[in-house]
PyMOL Python script that loads the backbone (N, CA, C, O; Angstrom):
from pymol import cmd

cmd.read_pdbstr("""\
ATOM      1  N   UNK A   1      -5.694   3.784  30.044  1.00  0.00           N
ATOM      2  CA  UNK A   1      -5.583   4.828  31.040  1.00  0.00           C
ATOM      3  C   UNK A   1      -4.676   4.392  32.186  1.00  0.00           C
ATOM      4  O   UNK A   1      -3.973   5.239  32.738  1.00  0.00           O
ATOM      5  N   UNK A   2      -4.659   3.461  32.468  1.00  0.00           N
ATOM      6  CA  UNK A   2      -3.773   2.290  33.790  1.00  0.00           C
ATOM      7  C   UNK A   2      -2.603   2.628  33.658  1.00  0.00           C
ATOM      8  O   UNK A   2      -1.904   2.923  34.627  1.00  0.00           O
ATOM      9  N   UNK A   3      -2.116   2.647  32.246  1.00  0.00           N
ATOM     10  CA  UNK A   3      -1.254   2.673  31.519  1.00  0.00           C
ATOM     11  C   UNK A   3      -0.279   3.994  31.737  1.00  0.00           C
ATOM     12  O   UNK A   3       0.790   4.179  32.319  1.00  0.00           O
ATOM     13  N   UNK A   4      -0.989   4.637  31.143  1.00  0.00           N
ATOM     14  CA  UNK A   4      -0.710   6.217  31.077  1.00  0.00           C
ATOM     15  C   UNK A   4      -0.342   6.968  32.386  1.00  0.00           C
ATOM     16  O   UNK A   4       0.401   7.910  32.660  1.00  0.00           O
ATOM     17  N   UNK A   5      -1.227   6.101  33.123  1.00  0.00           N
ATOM     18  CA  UNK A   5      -1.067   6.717  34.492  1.00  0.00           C
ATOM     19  C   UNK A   5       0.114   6.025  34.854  1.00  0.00           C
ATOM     20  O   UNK A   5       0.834   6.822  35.455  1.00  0.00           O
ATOM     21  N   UNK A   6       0.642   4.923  34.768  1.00  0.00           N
ATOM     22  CA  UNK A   6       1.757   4.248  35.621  1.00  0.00           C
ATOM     23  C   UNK A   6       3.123   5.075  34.979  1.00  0.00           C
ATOM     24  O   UNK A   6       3.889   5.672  35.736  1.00  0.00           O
ATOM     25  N   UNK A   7       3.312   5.040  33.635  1.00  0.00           N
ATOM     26  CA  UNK A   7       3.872   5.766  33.223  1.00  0.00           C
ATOM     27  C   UNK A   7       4.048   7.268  33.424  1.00  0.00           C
ATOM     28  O   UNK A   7       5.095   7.892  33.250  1.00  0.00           O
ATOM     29  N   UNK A   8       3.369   7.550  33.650  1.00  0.00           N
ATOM     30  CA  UNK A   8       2.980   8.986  33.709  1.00  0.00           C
ATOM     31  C   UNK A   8       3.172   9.783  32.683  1.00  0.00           C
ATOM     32  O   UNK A   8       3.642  10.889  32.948  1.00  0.00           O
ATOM     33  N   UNK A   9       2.861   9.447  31.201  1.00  0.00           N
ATOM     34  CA  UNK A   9       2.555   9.607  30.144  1.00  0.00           C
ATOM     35  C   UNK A   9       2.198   8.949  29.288  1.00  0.00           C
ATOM     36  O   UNK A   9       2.208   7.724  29.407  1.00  0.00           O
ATOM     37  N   UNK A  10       1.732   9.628  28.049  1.00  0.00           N
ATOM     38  CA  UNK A  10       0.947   9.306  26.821  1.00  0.00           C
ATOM     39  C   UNK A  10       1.752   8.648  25.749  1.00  0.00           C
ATOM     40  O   UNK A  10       1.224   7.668  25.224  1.00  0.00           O
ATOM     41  N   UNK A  11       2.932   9.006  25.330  1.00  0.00           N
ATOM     42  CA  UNK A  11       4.143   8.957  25.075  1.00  0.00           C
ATOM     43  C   UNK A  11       4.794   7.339  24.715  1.00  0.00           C
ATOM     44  O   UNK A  11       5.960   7.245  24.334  1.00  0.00           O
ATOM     45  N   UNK A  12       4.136   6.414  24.837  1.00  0.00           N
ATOM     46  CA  UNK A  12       4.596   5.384  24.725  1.00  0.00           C
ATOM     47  C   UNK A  12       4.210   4.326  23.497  1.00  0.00           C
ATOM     48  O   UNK A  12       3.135   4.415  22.904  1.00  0.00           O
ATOM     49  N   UNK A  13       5.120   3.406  23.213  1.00  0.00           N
ATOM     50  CA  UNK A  13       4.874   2.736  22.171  1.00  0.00           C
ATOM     51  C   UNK A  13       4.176   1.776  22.352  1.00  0.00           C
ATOM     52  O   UNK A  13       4.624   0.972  23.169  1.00  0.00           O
ATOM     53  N   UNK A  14       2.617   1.389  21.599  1.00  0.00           N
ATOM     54  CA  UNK A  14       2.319   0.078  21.767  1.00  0.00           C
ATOM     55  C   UNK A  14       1.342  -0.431  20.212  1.00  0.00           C
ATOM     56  O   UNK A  14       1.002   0.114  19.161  1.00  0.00           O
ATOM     57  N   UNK A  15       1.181  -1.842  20.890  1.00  0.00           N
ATOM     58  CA  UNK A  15       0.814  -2.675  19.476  1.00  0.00           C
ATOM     59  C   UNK A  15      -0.624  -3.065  19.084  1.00  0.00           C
ATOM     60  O   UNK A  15      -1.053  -4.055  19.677  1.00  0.00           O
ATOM     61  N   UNK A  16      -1.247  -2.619  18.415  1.00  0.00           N
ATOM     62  CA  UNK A  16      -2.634  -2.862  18.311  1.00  0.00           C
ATOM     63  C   UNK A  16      -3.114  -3.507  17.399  1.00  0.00           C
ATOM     64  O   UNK A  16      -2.791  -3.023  16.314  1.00  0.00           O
ATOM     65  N   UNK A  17      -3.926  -4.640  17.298  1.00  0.00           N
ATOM     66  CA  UNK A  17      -4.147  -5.733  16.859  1.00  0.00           C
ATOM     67  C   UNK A  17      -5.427  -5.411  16.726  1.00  0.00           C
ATOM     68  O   UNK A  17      -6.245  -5.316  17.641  1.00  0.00           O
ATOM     69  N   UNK A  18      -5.691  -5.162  15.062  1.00  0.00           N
ATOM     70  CA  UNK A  18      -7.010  -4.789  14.439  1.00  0.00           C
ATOM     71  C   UNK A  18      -7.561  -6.156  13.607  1.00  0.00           C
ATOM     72  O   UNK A  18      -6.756  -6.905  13.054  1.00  0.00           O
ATOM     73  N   UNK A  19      -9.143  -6.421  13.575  1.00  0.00           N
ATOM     74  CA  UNK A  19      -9.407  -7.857  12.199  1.00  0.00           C
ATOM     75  C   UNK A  19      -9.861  -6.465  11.440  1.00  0.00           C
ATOM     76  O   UNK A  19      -9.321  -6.418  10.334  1.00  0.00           O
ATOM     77  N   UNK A  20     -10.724  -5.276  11.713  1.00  0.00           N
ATOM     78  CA  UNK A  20     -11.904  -5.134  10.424  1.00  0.00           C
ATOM     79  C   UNK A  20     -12.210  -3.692  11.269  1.00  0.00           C
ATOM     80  O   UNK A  20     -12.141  -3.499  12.483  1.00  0.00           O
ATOM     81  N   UNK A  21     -12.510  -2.918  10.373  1.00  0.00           N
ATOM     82  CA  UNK A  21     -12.907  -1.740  10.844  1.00  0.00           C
ATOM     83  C   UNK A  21     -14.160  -1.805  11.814  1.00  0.00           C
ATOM     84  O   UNK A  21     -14.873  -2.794  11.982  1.00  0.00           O
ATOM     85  N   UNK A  22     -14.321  -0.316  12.544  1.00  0.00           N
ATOM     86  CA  UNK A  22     -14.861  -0.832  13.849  1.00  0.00           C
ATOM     87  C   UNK A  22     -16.551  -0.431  13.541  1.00  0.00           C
ATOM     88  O   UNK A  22     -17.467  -0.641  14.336  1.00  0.00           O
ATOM     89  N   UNK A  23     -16.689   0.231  12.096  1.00  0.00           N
ATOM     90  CA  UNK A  23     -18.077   0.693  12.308  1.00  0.00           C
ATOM     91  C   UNK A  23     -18.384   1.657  12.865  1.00  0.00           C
ATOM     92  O   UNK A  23     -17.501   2.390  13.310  1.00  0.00           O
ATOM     93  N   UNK A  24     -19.679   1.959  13.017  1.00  0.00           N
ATOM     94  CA  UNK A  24     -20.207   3.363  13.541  1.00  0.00           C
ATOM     95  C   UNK A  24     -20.332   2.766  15.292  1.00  0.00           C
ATOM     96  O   UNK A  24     -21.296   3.217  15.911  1.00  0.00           O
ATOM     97  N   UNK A  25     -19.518   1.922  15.954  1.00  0.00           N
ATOM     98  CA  UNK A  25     -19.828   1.597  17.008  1.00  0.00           C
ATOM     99  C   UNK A  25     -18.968   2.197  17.699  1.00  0.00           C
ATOM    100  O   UNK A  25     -18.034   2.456  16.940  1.00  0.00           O
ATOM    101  N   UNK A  26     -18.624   2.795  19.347  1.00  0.00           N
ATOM    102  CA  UNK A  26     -17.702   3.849  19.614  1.00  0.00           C
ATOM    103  C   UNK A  26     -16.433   2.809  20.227  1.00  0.00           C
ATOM    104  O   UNK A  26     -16.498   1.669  20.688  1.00  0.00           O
ATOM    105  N   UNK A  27     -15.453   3.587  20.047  1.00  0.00           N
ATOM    106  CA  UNK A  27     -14.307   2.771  19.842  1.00  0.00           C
ATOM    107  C   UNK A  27     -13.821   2.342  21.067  1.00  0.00           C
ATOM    108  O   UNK A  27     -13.080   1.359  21.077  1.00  0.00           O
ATOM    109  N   UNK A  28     -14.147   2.981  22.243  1.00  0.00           N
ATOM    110  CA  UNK A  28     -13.972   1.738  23.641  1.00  0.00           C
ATOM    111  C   UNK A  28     -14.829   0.278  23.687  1.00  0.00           C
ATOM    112  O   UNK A  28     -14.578  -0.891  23.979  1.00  0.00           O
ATOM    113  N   UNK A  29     -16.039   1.088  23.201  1.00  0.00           N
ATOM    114  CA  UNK A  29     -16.979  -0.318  22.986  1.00  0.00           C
ATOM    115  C   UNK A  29     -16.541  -1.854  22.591  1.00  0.00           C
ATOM    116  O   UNK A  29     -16.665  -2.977  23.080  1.00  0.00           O
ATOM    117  N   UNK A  30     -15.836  -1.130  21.180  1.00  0.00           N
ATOM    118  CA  UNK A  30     -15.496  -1.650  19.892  1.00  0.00           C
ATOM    119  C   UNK A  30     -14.360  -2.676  20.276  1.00  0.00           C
ATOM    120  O   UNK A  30     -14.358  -3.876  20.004  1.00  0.00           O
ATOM    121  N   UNK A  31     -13.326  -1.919  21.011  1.00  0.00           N
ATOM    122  CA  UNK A  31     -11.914  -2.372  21.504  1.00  0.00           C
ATOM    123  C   UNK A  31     -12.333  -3.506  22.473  1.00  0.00           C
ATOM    124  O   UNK A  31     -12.156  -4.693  22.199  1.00  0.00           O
ATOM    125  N   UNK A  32     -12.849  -3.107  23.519  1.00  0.00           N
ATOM    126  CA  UNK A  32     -13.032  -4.169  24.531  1.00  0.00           C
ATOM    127  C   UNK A  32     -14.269  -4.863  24.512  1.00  0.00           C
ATOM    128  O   UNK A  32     -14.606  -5.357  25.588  1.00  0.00           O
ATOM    129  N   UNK A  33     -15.339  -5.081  23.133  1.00  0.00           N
ATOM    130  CA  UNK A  33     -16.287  -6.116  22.928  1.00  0.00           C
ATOM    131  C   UNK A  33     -15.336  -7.248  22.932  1.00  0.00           C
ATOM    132  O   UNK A  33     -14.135  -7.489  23.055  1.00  0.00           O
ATOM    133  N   UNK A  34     -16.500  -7.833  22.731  1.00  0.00           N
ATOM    134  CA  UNK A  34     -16.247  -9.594  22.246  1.00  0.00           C
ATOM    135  C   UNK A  34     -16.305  -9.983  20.886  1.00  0.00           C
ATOM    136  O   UNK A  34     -17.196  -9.382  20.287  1.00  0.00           O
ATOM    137  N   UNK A  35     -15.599 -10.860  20.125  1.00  0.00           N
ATOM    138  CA  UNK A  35     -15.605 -10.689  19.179  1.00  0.00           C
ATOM    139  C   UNK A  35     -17.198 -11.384  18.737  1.00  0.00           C
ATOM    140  O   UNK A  35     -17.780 -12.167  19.488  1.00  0.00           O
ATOM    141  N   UNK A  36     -17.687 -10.998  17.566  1.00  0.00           N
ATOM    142  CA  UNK A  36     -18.955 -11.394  16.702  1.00  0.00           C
ATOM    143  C   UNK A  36     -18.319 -12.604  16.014  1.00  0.00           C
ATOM    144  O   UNK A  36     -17.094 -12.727  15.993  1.00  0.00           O
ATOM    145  N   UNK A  37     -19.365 -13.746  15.296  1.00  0.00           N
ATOM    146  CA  UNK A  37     -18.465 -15.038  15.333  1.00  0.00           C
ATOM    147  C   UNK A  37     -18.415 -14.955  13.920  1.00  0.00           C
ATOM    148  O   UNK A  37     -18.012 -16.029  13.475  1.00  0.00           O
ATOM    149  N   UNK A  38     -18.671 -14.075  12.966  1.00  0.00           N
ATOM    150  CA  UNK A  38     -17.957 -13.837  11.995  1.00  0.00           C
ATOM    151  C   UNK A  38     -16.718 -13.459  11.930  1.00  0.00           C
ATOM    152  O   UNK A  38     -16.021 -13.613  10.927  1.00  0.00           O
ATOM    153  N   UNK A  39     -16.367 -12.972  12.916  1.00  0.00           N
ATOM    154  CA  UNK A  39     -14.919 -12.314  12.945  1.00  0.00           C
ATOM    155  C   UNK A  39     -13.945 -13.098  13.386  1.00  0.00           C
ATOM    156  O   UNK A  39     -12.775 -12.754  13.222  1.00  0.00           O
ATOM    157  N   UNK A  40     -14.325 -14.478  14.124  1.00  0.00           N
ATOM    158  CA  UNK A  40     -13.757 -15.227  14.748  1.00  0.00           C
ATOM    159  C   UNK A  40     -12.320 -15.930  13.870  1.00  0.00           C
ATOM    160  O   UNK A  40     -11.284 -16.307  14.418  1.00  0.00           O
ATOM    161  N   UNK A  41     -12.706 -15.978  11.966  1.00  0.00           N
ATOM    162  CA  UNK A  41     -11.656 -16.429  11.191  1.00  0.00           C
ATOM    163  C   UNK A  41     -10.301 -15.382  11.024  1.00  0.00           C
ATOM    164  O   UNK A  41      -9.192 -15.610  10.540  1.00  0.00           O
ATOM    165  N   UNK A  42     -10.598 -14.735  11.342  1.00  0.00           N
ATOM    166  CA  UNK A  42      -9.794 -13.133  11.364  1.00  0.00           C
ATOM    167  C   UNK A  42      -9.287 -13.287  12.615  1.00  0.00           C
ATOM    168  O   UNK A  42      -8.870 -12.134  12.722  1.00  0.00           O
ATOM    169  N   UNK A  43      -9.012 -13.763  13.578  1.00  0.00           N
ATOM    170  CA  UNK A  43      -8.448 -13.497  14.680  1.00  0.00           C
ATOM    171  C   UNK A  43      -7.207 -14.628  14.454  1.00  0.00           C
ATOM    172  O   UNK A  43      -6.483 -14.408  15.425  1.00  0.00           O
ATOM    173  N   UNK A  44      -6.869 -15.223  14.032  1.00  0.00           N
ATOM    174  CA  UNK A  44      -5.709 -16.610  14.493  1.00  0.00           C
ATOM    175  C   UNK A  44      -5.002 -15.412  13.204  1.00  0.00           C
ATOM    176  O   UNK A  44      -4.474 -14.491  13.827  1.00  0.00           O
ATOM    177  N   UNK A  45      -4.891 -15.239  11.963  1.00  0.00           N
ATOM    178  CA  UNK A  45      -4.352 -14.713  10.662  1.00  0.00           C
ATOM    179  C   UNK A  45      -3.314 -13.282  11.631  1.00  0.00           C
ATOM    180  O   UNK A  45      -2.117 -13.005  11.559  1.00  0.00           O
ATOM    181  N   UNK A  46      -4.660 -12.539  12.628  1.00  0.00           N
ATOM    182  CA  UNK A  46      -4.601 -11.227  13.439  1.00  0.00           C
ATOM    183  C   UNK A  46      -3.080 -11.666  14.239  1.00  0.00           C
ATOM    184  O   UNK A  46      -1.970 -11.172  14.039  1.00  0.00           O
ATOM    185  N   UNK A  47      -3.387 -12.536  15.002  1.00  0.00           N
ATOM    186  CA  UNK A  47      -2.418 -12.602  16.085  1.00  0.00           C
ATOM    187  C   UNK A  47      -1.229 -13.058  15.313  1.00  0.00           C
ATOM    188  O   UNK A  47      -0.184 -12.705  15.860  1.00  0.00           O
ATOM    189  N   UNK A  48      -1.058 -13.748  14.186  1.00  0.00           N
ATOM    190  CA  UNK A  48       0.022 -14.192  13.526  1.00  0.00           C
ATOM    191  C   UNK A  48       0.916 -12.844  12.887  1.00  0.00           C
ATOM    192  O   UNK A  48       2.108 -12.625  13.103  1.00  0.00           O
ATOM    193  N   UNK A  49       0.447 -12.425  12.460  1.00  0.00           N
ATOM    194  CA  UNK A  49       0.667 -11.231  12.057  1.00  0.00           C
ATOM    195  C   UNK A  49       0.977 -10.058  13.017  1.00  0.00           C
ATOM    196  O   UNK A  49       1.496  -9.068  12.504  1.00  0.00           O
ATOM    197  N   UNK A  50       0.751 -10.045  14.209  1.00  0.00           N
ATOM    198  CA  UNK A  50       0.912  -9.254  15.683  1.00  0.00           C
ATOM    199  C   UNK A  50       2.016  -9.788  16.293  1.00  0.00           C
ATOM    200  O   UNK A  50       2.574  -9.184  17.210  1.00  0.00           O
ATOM    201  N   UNK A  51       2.563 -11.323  15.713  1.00  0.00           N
ATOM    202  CA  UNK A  51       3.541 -11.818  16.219  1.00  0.00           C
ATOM    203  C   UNK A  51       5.007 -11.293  15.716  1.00  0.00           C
ATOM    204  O   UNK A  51       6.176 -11.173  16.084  1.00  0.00           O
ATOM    205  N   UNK A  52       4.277 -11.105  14.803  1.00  0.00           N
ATOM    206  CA  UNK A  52       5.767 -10.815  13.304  1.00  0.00           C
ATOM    207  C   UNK A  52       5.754  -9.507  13.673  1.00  0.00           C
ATOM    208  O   UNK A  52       6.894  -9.059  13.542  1.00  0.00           O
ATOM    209  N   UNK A  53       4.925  -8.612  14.111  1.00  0.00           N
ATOM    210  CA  UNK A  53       5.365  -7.429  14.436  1.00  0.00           C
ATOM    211  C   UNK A  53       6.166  -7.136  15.593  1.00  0.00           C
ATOM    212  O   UNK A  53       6.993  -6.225  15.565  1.00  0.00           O
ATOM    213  N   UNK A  54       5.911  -8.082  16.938  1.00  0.00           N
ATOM    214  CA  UNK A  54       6.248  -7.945  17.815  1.00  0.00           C
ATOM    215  C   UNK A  54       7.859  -8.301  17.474  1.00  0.00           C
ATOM    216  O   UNK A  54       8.829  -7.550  17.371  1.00  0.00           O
ATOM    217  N   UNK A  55       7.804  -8.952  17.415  1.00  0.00           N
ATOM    218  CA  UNK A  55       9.812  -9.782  16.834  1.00  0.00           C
ATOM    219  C   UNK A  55      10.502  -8.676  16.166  1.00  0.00           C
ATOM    220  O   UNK A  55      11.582  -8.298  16.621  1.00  0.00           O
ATOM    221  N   UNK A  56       9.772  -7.881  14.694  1.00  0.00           N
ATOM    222  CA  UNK A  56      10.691  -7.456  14.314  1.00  0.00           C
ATOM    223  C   UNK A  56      10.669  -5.838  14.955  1.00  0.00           C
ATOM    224  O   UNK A  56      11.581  -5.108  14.565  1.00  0.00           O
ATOM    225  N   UNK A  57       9.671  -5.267  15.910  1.00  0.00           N
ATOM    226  CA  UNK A  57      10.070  -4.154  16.931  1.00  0.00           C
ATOM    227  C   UNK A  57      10.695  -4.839  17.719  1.00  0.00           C
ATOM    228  O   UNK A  57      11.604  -4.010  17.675  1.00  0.00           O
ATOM    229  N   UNK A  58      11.088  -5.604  18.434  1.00  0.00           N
ATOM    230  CA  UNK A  58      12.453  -6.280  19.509  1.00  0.00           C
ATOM    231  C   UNK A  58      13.536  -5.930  18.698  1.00  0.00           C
ATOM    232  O   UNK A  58      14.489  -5.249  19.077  1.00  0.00           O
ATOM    233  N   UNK A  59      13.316  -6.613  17.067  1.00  0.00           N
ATOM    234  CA  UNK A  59      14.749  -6.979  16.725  1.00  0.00           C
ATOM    235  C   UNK A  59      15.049  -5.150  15.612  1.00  0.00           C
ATOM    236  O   UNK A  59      16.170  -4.788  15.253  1.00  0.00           O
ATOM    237  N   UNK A  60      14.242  -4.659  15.428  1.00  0.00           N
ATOM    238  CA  UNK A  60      14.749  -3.572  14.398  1.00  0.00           C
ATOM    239  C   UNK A  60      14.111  -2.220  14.892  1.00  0.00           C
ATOM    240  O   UNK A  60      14.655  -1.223  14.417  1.00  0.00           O
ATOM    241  N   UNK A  61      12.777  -1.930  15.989  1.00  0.00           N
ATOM    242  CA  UNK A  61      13.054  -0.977  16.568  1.00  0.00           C
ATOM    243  C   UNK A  61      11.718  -0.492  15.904  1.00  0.00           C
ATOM    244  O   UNK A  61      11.544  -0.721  14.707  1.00  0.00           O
ATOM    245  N   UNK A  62      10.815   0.138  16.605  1.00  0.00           N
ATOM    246  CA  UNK A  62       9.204   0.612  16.537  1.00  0.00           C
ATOM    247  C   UNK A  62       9.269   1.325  15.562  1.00  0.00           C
ATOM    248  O   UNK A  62       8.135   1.097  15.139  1.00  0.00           O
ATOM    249  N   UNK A  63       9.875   2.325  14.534  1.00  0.00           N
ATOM    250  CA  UNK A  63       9.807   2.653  13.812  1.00  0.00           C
ATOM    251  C   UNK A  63       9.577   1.995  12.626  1.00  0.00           C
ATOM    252  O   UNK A  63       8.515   2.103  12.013  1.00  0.00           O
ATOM    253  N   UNK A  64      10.787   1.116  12.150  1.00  0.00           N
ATOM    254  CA  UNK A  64      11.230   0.150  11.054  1.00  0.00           C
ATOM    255  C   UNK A  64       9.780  -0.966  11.430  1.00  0.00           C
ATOM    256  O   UNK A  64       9.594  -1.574  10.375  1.00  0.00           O
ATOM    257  N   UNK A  65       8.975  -1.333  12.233  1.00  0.00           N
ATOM    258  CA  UNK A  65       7.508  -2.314  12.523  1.00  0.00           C
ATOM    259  C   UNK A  65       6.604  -1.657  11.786  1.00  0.00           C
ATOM    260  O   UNK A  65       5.927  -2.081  10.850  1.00  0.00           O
ATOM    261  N   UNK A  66       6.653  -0.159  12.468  1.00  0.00           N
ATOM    262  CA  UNK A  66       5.742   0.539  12.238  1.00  0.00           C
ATOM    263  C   UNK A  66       5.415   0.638  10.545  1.00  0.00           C
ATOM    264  O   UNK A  66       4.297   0.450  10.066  1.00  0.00           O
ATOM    265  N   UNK A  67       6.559   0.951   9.814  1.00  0.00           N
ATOM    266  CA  UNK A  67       6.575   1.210   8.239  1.00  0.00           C
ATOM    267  C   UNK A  67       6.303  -0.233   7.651  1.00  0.00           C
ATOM    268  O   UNK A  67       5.609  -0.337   6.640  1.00  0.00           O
ATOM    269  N   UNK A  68       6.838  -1.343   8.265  1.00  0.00           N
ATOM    270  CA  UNK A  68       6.436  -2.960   7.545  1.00  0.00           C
ATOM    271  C   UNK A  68       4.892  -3.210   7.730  1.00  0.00           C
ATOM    272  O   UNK A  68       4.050  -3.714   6.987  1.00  0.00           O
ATOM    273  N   UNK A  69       4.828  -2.627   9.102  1.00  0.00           N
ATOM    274  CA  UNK A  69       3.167  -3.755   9.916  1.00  0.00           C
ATOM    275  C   UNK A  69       2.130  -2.809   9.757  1.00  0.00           C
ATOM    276  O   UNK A  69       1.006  -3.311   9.795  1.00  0.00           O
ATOM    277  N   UNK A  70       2.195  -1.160   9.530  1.00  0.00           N
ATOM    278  CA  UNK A  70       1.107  -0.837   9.402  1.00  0.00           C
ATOM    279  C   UNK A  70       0.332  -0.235   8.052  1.00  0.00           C
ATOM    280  O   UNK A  70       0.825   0.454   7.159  1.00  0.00           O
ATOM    281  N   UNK A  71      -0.965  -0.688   8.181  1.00  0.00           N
ATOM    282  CA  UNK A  71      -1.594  -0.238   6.865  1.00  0.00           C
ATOM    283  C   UNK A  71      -1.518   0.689   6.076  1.00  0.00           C
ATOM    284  O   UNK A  71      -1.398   1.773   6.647  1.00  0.00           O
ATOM    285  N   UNK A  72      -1.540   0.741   4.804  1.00  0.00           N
ATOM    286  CA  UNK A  72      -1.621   2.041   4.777  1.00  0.00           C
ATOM    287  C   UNK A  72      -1.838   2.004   2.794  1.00  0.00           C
ATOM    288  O   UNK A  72      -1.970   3.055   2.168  1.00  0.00           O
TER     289      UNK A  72
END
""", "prot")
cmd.dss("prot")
cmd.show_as("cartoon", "prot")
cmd.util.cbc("prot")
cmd.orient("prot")
């Protein structure tokens, strides 16, 4: 929301760094918990992988990330 507001729109590109679906738990919750220490092996693999996205949106442009880095 910080966000949105500084900008003064919705409109913007950003990068979200998922381990595991969030469950029936509600998704602000979910986003800004802590991680459970099962999940803890999933986080170093997470950010490695958040890295490679970040580089190749610098170097080829949020679209071309978007079609490599996201699930589907």
């Amino acid at each position: 929301a910080d966000i949105q507001q500084a900008l003064a729109t919705a409109r913007y590109a950003r990068l979200r760094i998922g381990i595991d679906p969030p469950g029936r738990i509600p998704q602000a919750d979910y986003v800004l918990g802590r991680f459970r220490p099962d999940q803890w092996e999933m986080v170093d693999p997470a950010i490695d992988k958040a890295c490679d996205a970040v580089e190749c949106w610098l170097r080829e442009g949020a679209e071309k990330s978007m079609t490599k880095f996201n699930a589907g």
